[in-house]
Biopython code that builds the backbone (N, CA, C, O; Angstrom):
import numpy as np
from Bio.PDB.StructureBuilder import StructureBuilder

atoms = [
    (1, "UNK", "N", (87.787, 85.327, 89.692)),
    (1, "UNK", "CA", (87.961, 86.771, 89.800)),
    (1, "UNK", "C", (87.516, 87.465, 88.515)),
    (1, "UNK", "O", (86.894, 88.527, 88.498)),
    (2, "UNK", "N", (87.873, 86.801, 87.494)),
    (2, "UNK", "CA", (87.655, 87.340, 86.124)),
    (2, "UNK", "C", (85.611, 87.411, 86.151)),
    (2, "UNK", "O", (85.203, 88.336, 85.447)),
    (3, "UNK", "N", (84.897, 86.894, 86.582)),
    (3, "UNK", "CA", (83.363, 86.676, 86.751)),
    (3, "UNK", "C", (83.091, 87.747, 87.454)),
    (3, "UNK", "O", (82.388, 88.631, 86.962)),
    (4, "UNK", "N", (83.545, 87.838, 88.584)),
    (4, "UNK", "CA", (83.513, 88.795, 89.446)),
    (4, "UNK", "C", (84.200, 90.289, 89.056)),
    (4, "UNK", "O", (84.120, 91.298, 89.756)),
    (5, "UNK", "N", (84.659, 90.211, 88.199)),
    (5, "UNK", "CA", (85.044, 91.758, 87.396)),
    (5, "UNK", "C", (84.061, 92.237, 86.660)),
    (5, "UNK", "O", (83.563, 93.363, 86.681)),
    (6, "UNK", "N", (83.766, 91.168, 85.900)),
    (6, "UNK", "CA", (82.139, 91.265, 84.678)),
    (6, "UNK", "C", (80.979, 91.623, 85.450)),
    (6, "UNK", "O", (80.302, 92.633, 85.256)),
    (7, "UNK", "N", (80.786, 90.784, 86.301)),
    (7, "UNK", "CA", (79.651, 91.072, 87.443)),
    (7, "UNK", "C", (79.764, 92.566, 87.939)),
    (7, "UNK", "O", (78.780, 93.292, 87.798)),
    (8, "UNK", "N", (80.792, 93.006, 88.450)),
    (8, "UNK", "CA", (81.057, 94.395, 89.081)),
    (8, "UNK", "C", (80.754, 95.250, 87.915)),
    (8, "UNK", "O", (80.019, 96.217, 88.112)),
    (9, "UNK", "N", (81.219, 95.032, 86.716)),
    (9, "UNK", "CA", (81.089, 95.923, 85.470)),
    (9, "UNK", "C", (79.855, 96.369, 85.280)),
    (9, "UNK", "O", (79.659, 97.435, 84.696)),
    (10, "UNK", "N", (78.493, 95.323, 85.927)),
    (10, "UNK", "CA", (77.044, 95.589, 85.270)),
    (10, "UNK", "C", (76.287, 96.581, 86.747)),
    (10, "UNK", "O", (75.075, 96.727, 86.910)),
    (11, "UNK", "N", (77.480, 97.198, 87.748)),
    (11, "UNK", "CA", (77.152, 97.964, 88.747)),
    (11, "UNK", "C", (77.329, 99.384, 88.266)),
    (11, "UNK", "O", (76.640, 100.336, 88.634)),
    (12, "UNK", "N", (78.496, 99.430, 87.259)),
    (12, "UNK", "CA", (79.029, 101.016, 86.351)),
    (12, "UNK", "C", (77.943, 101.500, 86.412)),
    (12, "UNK", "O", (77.003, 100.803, 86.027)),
    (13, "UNK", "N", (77.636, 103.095, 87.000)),
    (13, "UNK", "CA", (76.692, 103.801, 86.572)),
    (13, "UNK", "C", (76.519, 104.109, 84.920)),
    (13, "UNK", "O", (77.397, 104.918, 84.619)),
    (14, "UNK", "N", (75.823, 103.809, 83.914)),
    (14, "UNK", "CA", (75.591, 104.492, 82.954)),
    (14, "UNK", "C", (76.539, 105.245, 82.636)),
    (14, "UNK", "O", (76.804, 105.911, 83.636)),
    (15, "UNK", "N", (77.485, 105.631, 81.446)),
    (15, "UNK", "CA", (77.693, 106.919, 80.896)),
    (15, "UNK", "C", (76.784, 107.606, 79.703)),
    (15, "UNK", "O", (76.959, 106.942, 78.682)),
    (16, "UNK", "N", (76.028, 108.516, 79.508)),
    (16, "UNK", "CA", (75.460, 108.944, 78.877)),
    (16, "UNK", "C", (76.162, 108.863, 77.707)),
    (16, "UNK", "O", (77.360, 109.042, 77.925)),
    (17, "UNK", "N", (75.906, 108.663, 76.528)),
    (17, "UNK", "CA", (76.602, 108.959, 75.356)),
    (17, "UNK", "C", (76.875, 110.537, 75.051)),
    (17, "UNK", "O", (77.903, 110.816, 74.435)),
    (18, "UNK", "N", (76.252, 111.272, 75.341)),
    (18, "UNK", "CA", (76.622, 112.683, 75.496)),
    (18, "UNK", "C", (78.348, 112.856, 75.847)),
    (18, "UNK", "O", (79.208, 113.483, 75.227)),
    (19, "UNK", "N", (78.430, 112.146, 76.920)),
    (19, "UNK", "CA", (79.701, 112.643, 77.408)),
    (19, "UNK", "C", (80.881, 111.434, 76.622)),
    (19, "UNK", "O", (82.104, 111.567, 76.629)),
    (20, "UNK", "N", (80.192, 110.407, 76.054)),
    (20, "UNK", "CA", (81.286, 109.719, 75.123)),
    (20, "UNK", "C", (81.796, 110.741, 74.136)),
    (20, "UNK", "O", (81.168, 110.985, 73.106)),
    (21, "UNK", "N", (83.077, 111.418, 74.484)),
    (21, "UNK", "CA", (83.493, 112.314, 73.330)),
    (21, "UNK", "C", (85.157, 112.624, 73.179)),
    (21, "UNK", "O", (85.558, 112.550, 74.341)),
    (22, "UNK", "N", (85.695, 112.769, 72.775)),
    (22, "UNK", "CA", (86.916, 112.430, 72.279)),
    (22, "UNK", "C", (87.629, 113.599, 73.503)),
    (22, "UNK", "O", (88.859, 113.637, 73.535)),
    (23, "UNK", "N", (87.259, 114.033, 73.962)),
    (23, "UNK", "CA", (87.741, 115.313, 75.773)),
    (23, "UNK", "C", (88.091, 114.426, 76.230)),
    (23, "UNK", "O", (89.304, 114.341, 76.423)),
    (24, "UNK", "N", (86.977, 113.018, 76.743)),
    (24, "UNK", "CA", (86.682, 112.154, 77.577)),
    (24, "UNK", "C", (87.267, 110.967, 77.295)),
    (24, "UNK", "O", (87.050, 110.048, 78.085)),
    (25, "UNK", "N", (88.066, 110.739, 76.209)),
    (25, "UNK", "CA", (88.314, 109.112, 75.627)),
    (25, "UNK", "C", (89.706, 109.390, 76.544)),
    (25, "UNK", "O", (90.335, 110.428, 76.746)),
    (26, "UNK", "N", (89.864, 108.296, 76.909)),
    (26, "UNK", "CA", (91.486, 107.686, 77.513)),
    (26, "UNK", "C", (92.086, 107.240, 76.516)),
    (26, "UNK", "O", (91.567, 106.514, 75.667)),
    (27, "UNK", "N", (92.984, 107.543, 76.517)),
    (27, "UNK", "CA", (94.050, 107.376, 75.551)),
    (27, "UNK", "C", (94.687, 106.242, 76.016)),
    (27, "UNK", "O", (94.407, 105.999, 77.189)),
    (28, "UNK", "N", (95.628, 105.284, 75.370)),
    (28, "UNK", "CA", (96.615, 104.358, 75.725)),
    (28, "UNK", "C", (96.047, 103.159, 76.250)),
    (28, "UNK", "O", (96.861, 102.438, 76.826)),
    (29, "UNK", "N", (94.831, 102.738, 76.205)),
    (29, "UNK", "CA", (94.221, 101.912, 76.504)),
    (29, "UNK", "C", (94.248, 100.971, 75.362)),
    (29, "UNK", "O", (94.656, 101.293, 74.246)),
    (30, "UNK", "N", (93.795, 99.782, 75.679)),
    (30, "UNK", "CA", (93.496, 98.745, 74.686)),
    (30, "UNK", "C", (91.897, 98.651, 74.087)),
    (30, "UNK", "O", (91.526, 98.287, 72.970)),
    (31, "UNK", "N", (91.177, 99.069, 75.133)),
    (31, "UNK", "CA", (89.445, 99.028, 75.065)),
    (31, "UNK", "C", (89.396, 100.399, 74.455)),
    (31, "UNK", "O", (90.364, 101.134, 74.258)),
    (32, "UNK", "N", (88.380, 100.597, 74.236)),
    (32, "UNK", "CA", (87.458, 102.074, 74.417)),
    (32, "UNK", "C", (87.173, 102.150, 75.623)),
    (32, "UNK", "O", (86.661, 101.251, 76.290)),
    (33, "UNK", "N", (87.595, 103.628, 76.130)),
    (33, "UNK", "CA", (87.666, 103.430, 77.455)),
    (33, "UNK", "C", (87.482, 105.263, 77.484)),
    (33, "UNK", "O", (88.264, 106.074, 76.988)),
    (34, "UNK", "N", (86.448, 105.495, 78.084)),
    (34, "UNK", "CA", (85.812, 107.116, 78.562)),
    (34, "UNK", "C", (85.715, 106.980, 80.254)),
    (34, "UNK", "O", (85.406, 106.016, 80.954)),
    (35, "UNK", "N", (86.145, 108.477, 80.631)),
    (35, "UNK", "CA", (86.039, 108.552, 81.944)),
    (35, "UNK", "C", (85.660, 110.129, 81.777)),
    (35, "UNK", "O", (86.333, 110.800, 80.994)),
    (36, "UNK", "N", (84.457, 110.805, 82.592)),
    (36, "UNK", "CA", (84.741, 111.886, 82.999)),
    (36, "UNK", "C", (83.993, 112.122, 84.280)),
    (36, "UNK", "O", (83.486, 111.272, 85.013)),
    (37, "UNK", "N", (84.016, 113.575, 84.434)),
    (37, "UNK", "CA", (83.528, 114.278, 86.179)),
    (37, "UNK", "C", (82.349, 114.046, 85.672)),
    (37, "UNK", "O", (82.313, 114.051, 84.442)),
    (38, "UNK", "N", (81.241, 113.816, 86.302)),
    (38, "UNK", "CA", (79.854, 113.870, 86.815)),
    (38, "UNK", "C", (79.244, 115.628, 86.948)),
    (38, "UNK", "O", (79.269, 116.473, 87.843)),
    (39, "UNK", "N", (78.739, 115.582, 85.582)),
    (39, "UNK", "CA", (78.169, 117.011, 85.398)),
    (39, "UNK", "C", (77.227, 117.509, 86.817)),
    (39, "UNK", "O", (77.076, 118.666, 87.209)),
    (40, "UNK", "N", (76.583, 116.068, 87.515)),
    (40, "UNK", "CA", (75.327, 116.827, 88.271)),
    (40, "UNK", "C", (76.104, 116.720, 89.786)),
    (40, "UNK", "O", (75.869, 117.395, 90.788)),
    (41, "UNK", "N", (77.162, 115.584, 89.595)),
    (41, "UNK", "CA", (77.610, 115.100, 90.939)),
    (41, "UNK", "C", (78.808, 115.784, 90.754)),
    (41, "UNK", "O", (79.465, 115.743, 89.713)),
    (42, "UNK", "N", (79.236, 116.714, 92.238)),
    (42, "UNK", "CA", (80.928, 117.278, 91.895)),
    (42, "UNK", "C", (81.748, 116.302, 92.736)),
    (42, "UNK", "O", (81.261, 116.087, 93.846)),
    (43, "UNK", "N", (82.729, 115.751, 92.491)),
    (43, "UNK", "CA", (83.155, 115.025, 93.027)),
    (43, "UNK", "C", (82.989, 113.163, 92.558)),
    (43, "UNK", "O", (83.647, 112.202, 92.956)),
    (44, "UNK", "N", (82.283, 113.207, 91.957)),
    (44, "UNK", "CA", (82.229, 112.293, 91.378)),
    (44, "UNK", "C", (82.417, 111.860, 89.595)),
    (44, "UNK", "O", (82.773, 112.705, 88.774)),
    (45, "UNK", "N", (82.132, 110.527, 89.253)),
    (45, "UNK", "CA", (82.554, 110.033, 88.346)),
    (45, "UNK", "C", (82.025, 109.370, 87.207)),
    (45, "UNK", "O", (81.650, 108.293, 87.670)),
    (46, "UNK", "N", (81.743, 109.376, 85.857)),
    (46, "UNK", "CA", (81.460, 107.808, 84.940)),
    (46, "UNK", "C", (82.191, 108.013, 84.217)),
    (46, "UNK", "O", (82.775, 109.039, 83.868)),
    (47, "UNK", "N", (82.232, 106.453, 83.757)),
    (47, "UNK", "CA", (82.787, 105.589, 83.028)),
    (47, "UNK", "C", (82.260, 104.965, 82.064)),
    (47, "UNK", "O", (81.053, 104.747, 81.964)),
    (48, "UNK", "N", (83.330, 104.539, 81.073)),
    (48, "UNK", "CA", (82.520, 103.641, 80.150)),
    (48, "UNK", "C", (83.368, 102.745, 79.292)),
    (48, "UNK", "O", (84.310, 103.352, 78.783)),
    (49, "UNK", "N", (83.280, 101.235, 78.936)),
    (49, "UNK", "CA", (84.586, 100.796, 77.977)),
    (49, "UNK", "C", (83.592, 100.058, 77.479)),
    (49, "UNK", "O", (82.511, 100.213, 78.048)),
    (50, "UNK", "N", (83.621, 99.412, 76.717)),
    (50, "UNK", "CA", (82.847, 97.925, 75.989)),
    (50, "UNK", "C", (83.241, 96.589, 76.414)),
    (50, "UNK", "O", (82.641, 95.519, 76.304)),
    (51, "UNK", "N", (84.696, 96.954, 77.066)),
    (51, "UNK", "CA", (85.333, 95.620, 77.392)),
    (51, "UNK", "C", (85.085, 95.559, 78.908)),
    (51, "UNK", "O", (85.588, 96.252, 79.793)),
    (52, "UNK", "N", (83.880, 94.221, 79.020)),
    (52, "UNK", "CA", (83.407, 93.326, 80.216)),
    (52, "UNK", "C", (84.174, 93.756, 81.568)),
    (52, "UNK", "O", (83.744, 94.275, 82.598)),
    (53, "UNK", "N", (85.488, 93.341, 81.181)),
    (53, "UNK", "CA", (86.488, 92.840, 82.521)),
    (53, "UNK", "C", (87.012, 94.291, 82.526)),
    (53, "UNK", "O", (87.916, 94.352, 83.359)),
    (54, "UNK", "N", (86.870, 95.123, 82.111)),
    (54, "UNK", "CA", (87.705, 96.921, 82.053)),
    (54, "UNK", "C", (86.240, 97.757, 82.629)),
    (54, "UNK", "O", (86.287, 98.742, 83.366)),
    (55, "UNK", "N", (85.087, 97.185, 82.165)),
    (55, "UNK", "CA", (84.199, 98.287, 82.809)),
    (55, "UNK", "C", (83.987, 97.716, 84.352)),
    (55, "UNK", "O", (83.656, 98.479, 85.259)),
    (56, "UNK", "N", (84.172, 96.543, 84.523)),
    (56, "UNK", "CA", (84.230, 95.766, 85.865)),
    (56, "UNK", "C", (85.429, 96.248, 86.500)),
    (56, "UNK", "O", (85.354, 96.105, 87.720)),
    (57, "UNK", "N", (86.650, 96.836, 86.063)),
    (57, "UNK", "CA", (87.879, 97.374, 87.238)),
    (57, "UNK", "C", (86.919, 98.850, 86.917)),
    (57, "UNK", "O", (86.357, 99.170, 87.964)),
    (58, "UNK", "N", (86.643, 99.654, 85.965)),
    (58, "UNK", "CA", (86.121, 100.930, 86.070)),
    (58, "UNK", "C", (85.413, 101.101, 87.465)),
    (58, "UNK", "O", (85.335, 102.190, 88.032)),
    (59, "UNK", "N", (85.022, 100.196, 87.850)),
    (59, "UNK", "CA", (83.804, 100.093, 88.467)),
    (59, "UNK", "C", (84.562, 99.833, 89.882)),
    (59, "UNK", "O", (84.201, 100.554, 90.812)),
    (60, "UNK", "N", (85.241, 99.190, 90.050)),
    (60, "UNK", "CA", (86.215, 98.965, 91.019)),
    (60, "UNK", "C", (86.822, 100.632, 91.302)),
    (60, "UNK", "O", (86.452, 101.353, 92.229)),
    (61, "UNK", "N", (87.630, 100.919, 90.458)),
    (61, "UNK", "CA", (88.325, 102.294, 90.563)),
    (61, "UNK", "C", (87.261, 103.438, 91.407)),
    (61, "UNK", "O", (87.560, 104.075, 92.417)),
    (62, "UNK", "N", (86.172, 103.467, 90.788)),
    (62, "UNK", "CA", (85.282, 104.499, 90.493)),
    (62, "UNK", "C", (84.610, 104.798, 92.121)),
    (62, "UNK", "O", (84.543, 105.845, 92.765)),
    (63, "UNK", "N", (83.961, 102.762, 92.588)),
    (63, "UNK", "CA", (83.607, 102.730, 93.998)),
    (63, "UNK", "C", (84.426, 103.323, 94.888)),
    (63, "UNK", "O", (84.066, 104.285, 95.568)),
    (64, "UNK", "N", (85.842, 102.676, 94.963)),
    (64, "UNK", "CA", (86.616, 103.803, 95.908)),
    (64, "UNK", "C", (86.728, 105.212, 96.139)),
    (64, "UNK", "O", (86.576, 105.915, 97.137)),
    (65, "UNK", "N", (87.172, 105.531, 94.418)),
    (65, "UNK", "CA", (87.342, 107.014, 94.509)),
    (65, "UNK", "C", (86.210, 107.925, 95.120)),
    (65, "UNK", "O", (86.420, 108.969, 95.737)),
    (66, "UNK", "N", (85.077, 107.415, 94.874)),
    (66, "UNK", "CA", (83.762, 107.982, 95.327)),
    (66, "UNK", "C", (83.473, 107.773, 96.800)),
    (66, "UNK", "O", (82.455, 108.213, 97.334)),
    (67, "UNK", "N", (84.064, 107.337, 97.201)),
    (67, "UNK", "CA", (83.981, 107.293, 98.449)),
    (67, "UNK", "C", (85.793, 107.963, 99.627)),
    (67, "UNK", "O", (86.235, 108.032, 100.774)),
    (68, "UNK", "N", (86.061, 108.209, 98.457)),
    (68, "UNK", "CA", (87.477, 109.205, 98.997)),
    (68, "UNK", "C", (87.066, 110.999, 98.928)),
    (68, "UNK", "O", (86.349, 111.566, 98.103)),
    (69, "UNK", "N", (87.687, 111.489, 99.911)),
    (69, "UNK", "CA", (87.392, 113.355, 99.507)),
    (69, "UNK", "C", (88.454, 113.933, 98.781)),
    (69, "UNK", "O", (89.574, 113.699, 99.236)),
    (70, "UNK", "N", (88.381, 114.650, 97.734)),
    (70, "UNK", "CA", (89.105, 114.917, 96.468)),
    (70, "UNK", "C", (90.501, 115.371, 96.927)),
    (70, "UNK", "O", (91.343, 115.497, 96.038)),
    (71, "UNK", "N", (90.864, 115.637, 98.212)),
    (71, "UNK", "CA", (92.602, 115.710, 98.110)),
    (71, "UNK", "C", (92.746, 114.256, 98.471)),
    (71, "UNK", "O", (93.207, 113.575, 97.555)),
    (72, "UNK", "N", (92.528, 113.766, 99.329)),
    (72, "UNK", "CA", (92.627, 112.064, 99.438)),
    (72, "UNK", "C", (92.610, 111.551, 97.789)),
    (72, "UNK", "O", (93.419, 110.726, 97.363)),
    (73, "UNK", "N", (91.509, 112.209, 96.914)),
    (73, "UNK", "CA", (91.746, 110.896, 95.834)),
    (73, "UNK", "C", (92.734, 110.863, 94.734)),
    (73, "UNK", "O", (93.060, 109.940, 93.988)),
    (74, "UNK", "N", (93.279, 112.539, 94.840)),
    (74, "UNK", "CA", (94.516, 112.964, 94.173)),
    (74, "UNK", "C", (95.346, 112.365, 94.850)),
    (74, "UNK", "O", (96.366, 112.823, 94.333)),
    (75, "UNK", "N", (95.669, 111.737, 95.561)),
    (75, "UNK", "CA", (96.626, 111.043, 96.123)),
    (75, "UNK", "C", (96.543, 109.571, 95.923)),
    (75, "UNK", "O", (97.574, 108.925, 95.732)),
    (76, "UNK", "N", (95.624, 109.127, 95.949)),
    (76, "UNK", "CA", (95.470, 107.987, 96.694)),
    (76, "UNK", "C", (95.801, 106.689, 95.300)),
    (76, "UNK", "O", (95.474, 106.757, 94.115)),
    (77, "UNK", "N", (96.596, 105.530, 96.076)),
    (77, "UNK", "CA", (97.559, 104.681, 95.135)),
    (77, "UNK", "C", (96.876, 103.493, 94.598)),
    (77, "UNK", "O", (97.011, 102.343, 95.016)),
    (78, "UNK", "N", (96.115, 103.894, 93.612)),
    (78, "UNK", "CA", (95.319, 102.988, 93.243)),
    (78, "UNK", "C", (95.636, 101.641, 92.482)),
    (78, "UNK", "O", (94.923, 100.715, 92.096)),
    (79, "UNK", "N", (97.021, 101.906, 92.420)),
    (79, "UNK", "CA", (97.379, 100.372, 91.460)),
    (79, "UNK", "C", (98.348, 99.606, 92.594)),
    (79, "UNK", "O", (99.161, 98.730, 92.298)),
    (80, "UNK", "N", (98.105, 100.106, 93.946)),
    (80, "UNK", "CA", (98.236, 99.162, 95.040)),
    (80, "UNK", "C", (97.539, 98.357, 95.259)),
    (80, "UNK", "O", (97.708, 97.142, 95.361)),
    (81, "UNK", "N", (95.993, 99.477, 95.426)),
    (81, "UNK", "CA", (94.477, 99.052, 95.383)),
    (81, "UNK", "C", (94.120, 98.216, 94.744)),
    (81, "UNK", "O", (93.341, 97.344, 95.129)),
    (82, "UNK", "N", (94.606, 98.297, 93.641)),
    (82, "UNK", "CA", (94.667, 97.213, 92.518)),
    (82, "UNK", "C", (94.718, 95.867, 93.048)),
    (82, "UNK", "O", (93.813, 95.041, 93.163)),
    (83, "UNK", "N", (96.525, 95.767, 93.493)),
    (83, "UNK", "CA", (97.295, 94.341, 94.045)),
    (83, "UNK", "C", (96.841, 94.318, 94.992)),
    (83, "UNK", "O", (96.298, 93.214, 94.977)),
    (84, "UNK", "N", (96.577, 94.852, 96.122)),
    (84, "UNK", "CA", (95.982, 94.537, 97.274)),
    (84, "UNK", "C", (94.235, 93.793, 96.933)),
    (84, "UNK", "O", (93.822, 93.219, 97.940)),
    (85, "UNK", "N", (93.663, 93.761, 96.243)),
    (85, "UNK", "CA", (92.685, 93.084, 95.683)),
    (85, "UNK", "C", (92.871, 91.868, 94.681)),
    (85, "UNK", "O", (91.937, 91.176, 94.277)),
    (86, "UNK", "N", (94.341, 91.685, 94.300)),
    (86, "UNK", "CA", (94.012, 90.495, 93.102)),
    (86, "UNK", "C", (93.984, 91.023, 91.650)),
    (86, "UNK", "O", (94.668, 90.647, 90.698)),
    (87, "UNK", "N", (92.924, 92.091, 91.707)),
    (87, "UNK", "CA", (93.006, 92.456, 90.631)),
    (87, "UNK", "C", (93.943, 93.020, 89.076)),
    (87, "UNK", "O", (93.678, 93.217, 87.890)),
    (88, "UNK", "N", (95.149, 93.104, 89.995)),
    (88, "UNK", "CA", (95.889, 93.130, 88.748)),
    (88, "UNK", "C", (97.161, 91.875, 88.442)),
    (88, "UNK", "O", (98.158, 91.853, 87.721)),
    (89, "UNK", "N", (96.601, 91.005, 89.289)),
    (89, "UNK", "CA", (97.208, 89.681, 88.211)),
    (89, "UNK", "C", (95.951, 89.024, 87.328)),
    (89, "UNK", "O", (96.022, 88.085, 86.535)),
    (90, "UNK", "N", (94.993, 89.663, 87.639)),
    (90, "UNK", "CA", (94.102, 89.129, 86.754)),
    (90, "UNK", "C", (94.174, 89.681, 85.097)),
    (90, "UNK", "O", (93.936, 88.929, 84.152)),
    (91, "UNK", "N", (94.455, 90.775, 84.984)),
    (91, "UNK", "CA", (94.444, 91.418, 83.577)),
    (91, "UNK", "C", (95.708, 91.490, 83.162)),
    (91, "UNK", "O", (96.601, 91.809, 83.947)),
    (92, "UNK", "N", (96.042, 91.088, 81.372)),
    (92, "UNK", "CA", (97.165, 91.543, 80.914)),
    (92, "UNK", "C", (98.169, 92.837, 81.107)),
    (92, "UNK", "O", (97.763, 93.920, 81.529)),
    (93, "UNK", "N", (99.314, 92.616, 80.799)),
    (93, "UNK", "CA", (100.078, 93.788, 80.980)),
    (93, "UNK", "C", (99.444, 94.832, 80.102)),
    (93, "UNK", "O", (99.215, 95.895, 80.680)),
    (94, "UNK", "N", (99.097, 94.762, 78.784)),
    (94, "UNK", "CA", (98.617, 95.736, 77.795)),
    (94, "UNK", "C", (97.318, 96.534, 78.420)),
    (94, "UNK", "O", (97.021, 97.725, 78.332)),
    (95, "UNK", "N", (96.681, 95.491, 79.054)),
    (95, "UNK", "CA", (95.505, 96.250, 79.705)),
    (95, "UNK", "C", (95.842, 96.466, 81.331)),
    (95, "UNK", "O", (94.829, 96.219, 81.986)),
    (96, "UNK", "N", (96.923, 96.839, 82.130)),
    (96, "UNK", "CA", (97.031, 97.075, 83.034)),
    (96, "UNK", "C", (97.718, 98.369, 82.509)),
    (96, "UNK", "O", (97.295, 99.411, 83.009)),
    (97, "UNK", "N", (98.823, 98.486, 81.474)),
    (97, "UNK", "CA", (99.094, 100.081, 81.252)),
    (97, "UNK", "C", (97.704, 100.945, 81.111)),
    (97, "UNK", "O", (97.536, 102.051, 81.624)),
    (98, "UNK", "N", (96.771, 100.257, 80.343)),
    (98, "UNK", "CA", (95.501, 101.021, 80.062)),
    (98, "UNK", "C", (94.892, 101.606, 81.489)),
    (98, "UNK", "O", (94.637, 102.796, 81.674)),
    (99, "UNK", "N", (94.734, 100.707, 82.319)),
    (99, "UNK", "CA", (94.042, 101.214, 83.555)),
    (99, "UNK", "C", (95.067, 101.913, 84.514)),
    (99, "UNK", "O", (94.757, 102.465, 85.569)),
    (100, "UNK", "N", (96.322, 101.811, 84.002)),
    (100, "UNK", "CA", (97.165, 103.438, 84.687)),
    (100, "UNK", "C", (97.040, 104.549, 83.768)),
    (100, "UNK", "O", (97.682, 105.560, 84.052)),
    (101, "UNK", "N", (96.513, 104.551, 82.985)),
    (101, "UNK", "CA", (96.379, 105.668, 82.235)),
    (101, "UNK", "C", (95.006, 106.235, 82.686)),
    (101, "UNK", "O", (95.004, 107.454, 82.860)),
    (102, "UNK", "N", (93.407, 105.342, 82.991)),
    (102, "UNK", "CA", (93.163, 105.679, 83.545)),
    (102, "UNK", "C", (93.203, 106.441, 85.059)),
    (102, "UNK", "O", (92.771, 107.576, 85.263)),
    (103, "UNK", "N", (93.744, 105.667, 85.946)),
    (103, "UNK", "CA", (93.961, 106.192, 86.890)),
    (103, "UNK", "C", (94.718, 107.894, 86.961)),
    (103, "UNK", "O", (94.613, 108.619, 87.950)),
    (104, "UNK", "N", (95.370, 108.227, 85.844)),
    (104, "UNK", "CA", (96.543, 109.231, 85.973)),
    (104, "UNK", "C", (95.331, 109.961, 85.193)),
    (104, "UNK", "O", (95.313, 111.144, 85.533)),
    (105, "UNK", "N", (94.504, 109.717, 84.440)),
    (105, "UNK", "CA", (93.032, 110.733, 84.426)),
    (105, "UNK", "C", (92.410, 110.998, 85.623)),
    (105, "UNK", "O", (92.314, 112.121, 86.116)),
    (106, "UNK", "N", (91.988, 109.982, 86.096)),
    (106, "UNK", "CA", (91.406, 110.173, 87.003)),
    (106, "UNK", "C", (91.684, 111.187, 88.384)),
    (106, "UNK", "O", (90.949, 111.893, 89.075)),
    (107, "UNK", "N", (93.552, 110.768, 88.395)),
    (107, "UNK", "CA", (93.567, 111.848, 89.181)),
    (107, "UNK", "C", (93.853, 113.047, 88.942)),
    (107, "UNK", "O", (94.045, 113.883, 89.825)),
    (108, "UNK", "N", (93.914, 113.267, 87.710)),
    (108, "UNK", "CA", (94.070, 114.664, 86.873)),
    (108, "UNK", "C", (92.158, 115.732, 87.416)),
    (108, "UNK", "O", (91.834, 116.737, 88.047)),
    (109, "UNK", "N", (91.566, 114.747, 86.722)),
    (109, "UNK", "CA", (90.024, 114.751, 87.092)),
    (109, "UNK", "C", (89.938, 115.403, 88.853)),
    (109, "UNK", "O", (89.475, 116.481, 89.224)),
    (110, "UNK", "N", (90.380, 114.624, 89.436)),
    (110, "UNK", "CA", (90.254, 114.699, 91.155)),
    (110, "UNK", "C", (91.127, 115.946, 91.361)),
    (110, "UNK", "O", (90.929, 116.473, 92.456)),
    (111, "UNK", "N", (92.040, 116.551, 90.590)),
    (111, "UNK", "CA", (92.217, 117.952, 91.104)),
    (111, "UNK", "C", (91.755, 119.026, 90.253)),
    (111, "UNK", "O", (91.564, 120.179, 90.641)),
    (112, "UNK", "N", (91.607, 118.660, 89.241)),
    (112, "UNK", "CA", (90.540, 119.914, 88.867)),
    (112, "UNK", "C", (89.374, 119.783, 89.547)),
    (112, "UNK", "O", (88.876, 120.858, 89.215)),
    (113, "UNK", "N", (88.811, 119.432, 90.033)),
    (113, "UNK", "CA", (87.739, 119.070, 91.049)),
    (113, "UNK", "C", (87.789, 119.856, 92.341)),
    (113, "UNK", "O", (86.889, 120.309, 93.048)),
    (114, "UNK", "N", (88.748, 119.877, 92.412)),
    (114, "UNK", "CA", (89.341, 120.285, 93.876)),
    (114, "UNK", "C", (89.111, 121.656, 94.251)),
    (114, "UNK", "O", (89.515, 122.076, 95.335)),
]
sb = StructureBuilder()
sb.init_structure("model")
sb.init_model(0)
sb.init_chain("A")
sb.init_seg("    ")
for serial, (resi, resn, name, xyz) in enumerate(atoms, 1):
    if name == "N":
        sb.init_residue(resn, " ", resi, " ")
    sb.init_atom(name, np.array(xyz, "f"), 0.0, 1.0, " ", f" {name:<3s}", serial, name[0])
structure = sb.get_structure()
């Protein structure tokens, strides 16, 4: 699973370094870890961490949400999504608070969107 996170990670669309900027940094994470709205796409998303197995769940997170409509994704329980995939017995506790912190951006993100 851990291969298959890395692998998914090298699907992350690009984040421009433009938008790497301290608006955009997630806080409480263990990685460097940027998320914001998609200047050209509304409704959509990038990402960005350095860490392999974190841009590989980014990437996980990101596929769904993008394929949810923005009151669905303000809702929607992604650290079920998580366990219902495996994916979060795969990563430490330190880096599973990190990717609820993402998520609680993300859906911050999904209603200003809205």
């Amino acid at each position: 699973m851990t291969r298959q996170l890395m692998l998914a990670g090298k699907y992350l669309q690009p984040m421009p370094t433009a938008l790497q900027i301290p608006e955009n940094h997630v806080s409480g994470c263990q990685s460097e870890v940027w998320l914001a709205a998609c200047p050209q796409t509304p409704g959509h998303f990038v990402a960005y961490s350095s860490a392999k197995i974190i841009r590989g769940v980014l990437a996980v997170l990101l596929e769904k949400a993008h394929s949810l409509e923005s009151q669905q994704l303000a809702q929607f329980d992604f650290a079920n999504y998580l366990a219902e995939l495996g994916i979060s017995r795969q990563i430490s506790q330190s880096r599973a608070d990190g990717v609820a912190q993402v998520v609680k951006t993300l859906h911050a993100l999904a209603g200003t969107a809205a």
